[in-house]
N, C-alpha and C positions, 0 to 999 in steps of 0.2 A: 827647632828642627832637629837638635841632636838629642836623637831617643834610644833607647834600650829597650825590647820586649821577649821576655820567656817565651819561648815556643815550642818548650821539652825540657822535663827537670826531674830527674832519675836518681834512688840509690840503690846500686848494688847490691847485692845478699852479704855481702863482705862490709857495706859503709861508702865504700867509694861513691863519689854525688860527678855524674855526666850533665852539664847544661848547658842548652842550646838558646842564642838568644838571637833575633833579628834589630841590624844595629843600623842606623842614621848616621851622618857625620858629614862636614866639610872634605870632600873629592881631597885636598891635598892633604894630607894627613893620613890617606892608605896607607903611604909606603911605615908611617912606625908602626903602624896596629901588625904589618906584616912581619915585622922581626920576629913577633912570638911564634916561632915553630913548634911548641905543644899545642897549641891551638887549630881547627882546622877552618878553613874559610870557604865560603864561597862566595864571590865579590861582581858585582853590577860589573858590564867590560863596556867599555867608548870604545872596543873594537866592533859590539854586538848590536849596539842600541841605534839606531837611526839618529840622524841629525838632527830632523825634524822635531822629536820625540826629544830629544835633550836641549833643543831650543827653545821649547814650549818650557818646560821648567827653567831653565836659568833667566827667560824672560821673566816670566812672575814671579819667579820664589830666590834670584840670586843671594851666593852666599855674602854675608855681611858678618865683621868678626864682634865677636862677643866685646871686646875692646880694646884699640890701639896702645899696642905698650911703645916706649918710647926707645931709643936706639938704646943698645947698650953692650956690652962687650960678653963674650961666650952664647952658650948657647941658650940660656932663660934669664928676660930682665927681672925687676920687682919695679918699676916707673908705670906709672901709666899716665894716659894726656887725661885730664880731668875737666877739661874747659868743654861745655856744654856747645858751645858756636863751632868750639873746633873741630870736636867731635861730630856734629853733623856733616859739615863741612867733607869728613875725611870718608861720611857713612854716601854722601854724594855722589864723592870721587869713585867708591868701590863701586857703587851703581851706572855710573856712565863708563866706567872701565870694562863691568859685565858689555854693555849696552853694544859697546867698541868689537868686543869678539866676539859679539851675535851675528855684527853685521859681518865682520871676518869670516864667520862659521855660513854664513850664508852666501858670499860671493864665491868661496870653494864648493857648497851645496851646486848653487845653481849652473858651474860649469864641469859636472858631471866629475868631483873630485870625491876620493871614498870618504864614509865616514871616520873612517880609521885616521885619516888625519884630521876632516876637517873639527870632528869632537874633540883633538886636543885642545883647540884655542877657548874651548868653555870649559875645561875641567879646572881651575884656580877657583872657577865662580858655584862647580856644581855639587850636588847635595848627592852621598852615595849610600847604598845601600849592601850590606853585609850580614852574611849567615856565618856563626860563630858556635862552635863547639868544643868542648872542651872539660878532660877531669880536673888540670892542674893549670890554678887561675893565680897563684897568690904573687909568683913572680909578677906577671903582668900588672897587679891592681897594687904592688907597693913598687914597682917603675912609673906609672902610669896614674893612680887615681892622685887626687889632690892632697895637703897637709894641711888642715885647717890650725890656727892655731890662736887661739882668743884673748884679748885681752882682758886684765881685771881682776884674774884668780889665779894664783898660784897654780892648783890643781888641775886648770883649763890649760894653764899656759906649756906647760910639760906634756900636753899627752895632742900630738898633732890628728886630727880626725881625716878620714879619707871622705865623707860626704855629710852637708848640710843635715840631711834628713838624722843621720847620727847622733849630733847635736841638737836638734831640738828634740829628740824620744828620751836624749841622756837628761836636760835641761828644758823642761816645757817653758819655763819662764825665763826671758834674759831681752838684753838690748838689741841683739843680732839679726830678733825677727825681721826687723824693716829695715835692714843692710839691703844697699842695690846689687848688683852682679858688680859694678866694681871694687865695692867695700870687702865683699867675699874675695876678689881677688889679692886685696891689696892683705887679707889678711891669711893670704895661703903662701905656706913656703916650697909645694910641688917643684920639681925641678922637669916636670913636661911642660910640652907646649899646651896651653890653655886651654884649646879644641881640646886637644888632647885627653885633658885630666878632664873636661866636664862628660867627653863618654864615656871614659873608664870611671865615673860618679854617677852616672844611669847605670849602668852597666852591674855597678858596686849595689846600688839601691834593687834593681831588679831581681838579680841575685839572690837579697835579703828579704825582700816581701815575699818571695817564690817557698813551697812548701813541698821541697821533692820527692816524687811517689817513690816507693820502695814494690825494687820492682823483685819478684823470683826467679831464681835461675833458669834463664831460657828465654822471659822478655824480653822485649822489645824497647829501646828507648825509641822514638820515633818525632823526629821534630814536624810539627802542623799536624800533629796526630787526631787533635779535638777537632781540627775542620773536616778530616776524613769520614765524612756521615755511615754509619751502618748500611740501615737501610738503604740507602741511596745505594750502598756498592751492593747490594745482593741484586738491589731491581734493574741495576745497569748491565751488570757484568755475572749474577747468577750463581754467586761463590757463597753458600752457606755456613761452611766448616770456619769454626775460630783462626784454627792454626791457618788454612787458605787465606782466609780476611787478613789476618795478623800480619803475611807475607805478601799478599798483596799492597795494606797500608804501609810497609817498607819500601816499596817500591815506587808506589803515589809520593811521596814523602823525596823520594831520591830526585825524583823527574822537579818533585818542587825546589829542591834545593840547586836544582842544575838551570829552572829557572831565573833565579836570582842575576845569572849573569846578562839578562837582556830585558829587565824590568825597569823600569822605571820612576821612583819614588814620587807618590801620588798617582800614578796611574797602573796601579795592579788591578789584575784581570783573573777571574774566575775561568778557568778551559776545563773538558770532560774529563772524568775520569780515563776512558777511552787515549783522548789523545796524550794523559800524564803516563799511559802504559805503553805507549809507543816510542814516548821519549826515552820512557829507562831500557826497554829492550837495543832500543837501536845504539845507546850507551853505552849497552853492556857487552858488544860486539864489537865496539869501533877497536880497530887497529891504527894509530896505538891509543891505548885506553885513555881517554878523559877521567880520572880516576877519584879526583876531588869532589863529586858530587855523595860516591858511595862513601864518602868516608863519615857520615853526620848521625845516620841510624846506625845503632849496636845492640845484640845480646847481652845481656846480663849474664857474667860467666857464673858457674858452678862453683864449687870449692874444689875440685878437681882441676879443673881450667884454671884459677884464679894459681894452683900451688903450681903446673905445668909452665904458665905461660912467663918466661923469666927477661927480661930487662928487654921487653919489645917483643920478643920473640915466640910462637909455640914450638911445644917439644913433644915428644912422647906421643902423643895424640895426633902431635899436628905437624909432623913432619920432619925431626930431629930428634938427637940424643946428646945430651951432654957425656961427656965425659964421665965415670965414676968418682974420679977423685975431685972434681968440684963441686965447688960448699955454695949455698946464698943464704943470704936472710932475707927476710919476711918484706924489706923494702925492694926487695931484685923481682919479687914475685908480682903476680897480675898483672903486668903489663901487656900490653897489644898495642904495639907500633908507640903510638903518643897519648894513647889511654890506659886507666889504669881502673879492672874490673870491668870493662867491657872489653866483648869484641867485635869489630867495626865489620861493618856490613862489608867493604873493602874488601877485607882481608877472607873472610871465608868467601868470596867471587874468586878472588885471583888463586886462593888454593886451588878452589873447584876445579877452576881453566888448568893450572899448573897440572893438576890431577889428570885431565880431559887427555891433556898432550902425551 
């Protein structure tokens, strides 16, 4: 269940690479993916989802850990329990323990208790779903993804890998192919928690097999862009013009991203274009802004915008002047907010409003 999948993968006219991926993962383990603040998220909420609808998965599909490390002192062991009885045994316990706060989540269900509490008591057990974008990844995937590190060879033994699939394209032939998930483990020296490093290792793999368009100044990166059918938006909503299309699929794309936070993993739902345009309008109004959803689709700056826009900020263009007598270099340049070579759909709304006032 812990998956990675591309769903927008952009290069700048400058080089800069934006990608957007939709991620799986063990519910307890949000809180590290959240430390990375270049990153921008938007995350399934157990404030939004029905109880009902989060019961139904934790009953089928609870989570169960990839495998039992043994107690050990700080914050990452290298032990694991290796006894096949015990290990069921513990794979039981985690299953009658879901089983325990089903029925908890159900006796606050049924005497009219919100969801907002009663889904705490399945989040340890449930499976969540995150929309991830971001230009600058490498922090996160050398915190974060795993350190393989092999035995046998000299030249293996020196160079720590961040995922399997690495390893067998560097090494088609070796002993490691029929390692189980625990033999991988026991032979990674990652200092995250194990959830942890097997999604930043989707994550790292997805990334790699992704081939990102090169887009021209003015593009669009658009995450769910491929499921936005043409034709389907001219015969719904009657918008022939590219640039019309182009900006309406920004805005399909926004409402998608804003549904993330009341979906359901296995239970995603196709809704109209229509009602996706109702969501991003009423979004785009609210006082105060819900602001995280605009932040996923971006423009492809110019060389203009790329040499204005300095350490987050626009200038000149876009609303500011530096000083004459300061200097930057080429690394202060293209920024916008926590991207670097776009700009976030975000940010030209809240000018516009800034502008409006």
């Amino acid at each position: 269940m812990i998956q990675a999948k591309i769903v927008a993968d952009s290069l700048s006219p400058q080089g800069q690479r934006l990608s957007s991926l939709i991620v799986t993962f063990p519910r307890f383990i949000l809180a590290e993916l959240n430390t990375h603040r270049m990153l921008s998220k938007n995350s399934a909420s157990s404030r939004a989802i029905p109880t009902h609808k989060l019961l139904k998965m934790v009953e089928e599909n609870p989570f169960i850990p990839i495998a039992w490390q043994k107690e050990h002192k700080g914050m990452q062991g290298t032990e694991y329990i290796t006894n096949d009885l015990e290990i069921a045994s513990l794979d039981l316990w985690q299953r009658q323990s879901a089983e325990v706060a089903c029925n908890r989540a159900k006796w606050l269900m049924e005497r009219g208790v919100t969801k907002q509490l009663a889904n705490r008591y399945l989040e340890p057990f449930m499976w969540h779903t995150v929309l991830i974008s971001g230009t600058e990844w490498e922090n996160f995937f050398e915190l974060r993804c795993p350190q393989y590190v092999l035995k046998g060879s000299d030249e293996i033994e020196t160079v720590p890998y961040r995922s399997k699939k690495d390893i067998f394209t560097r090494y088609p032939e070796g002993d490691f192919y029929g390692w189980t998930e625990l033999e991988w483990l026991q032979n990674n020296k990652g200092m995250a928690e194990i959830h942890m490093m097997a999604l930043a290792e989707a994550m790292w793999d997805a990334m790699n097999d992704s081939a990102p368009k090169r887009l021209q100044a003015g593009e669009w990166h658009i995450p769910f862009g491929e499921k936005i059918d043409n034709e389907q938006l001219f015969n719904t909503l009657g918008y022939e013009d590219p640039i019309m299309r182009e900006e309406l699929k920004v805005k399909l794309s926004t409402a998608m991203a804003a549904r993330t936070s009341y979906t359901v993993v296995g239970d995603e739902k196709e809704v109209s274009y229509e009602t996706l345009l109702g969501i991003h309008d009423k979004m785009a109004v609210q006082v105060p802004f819900h602001a995280s959803p605009f932040e996923h689709c971006a423009r492809a700056m110019d060389d203009k915008e790329h040499y204005n826009f300095v350490r987050g900020e626009g200038y000149n263009d876009y609303g500011g002047m530096f000083s004459s007598d300061q200097t930057f270099n080429d690394a202060d340049r293209g920024w916008c907010r926590n991207y670097r070579g776009f700009i976030q759909y975000r940010h030209i709304l809240e000018n516009e409003n800034s502008t409006r006032r």
